[in-house]
C-alpha positions in Angstrom: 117.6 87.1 75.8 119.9 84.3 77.1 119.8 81.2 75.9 118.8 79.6 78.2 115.8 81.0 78.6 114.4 80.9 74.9 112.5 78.2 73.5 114.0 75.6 71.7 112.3 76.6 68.2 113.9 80.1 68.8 117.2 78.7 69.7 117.0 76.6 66.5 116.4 79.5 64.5 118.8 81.4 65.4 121.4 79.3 65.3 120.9 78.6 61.3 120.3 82.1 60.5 124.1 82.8 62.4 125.2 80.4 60.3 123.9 81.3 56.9 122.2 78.0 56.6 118.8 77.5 54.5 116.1 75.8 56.1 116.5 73.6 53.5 119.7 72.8 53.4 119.1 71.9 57.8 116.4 70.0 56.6 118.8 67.7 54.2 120.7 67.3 56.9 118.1 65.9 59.2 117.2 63.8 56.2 113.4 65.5 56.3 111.6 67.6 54.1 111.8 71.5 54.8 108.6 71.3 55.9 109.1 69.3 58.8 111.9 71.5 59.4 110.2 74.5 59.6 108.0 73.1 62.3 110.9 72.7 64.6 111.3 76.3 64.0 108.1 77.5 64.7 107.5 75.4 67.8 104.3 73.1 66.3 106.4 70.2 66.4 109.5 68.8 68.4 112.7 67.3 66.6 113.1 63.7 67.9 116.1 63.3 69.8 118.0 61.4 66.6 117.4 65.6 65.0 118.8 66.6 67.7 122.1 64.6 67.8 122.6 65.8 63.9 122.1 69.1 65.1 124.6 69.1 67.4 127.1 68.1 64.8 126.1 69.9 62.3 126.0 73.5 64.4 128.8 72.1 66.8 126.8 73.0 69.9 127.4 70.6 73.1 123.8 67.8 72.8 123.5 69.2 76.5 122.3 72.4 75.3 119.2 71.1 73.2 118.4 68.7 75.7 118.3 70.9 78.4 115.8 73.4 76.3 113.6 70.2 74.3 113.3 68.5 77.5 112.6 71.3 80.4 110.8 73.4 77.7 108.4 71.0 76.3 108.0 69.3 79.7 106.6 72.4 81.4 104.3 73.4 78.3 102.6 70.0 78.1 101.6 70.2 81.9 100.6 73.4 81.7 98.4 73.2 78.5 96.5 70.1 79.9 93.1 69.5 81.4 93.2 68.2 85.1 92.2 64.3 85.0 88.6 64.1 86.3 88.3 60.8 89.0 85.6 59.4 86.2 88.7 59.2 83.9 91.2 57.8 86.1 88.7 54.9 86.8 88.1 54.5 83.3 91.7 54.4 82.7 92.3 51.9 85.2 90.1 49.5 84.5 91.5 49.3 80.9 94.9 48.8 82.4 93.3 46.1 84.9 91.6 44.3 82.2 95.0 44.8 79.9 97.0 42.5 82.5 94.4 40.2 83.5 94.2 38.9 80.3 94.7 35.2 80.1 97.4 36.2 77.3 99.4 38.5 79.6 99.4 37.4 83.3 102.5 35.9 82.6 104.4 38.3 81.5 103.1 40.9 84.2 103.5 38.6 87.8 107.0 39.4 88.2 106.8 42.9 88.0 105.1 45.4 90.6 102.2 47.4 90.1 104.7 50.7 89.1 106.1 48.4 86.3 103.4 47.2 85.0 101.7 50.4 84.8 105.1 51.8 82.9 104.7 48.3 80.6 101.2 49.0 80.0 101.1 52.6 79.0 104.2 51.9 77.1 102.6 49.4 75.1 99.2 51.9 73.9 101.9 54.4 72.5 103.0 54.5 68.6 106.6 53.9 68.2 107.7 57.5 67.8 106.2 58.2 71.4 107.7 55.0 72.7 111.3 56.1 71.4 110.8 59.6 72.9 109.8 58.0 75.9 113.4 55.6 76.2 115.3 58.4 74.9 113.6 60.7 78.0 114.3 57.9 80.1 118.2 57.8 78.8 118.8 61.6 79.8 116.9 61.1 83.2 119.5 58.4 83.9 122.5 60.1 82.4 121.6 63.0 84.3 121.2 61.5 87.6 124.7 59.6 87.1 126.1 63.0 86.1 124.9 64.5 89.6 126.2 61.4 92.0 129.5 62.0 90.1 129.5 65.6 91.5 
């Protein structure tokens, strides 16, 4: 299979089996338990981006290469595993986000921004902070990317 094509929690595998590497001893590493580990490996949970950095370094594989299969990988899975949005729920959803910036407390901070950006802000805002730094790493690699290409 090339690599490319495999999923990252095959890729991940292999790589410490090649290398002779415990799943414990990845996990000290990462500075997690084995058990989280081991969910990398079997796909029911994704490393964070900070996992993946330590992984480059520690199997001395380009970051490119477990971006490329975290990002395109779980990307395509998520959509593809999801429900369609019903209109009922989009309305619902709105009109928490309209009552969200209407508030007395937060009209302020919202005016300067267009509707895009405060929709971005809002969302932003109902995540946990594990979500919200996968969501500005994303964002970083998106960026990095796209500066990459104009560079071509």
């Amino acid at each position: 299979m090339e690599k490319d094509k495999r999923p990252l929690n095959q890729y991940l595998k292999e790589l410490r089996k090649s290398c002779g590497y415990s799943q414990e001893f990845v996990a000290s590493h990462l500075n997690i338990t084995r058990q989280t580990y081991s969910h990398y490996e079997t796909g029911r949970i994704s490393p964070p981006v900070n996992s993946l950095y330590n992984l480059t370094r520690l199997y001395g594989v380009p970051a490119e290469e477990f971006l490329e299969l975290a990002v395109t990988y779980n990307i395509s899975m998520d959509f593809a595993t999801q429900p369609p949005v019903s209109d009922s729920a989009v309305s619902e959803d709105l009109s928490g986000f309209l009552d969200y910036i209407n508030a007395p407390e937060n009209i302020r901070k919202f005016k300067p921004l267009d509707r895009k950006e405060r929709m971005i802000l809002y969302y932003y805002q109902q995540l946990d902070a594990r979500d919200q730094q996968d969501i500005l790493s994303f964002m970083k690699v998106k960026c990095q990317n796209r500066s990459h290409d104009r560079k071509r």
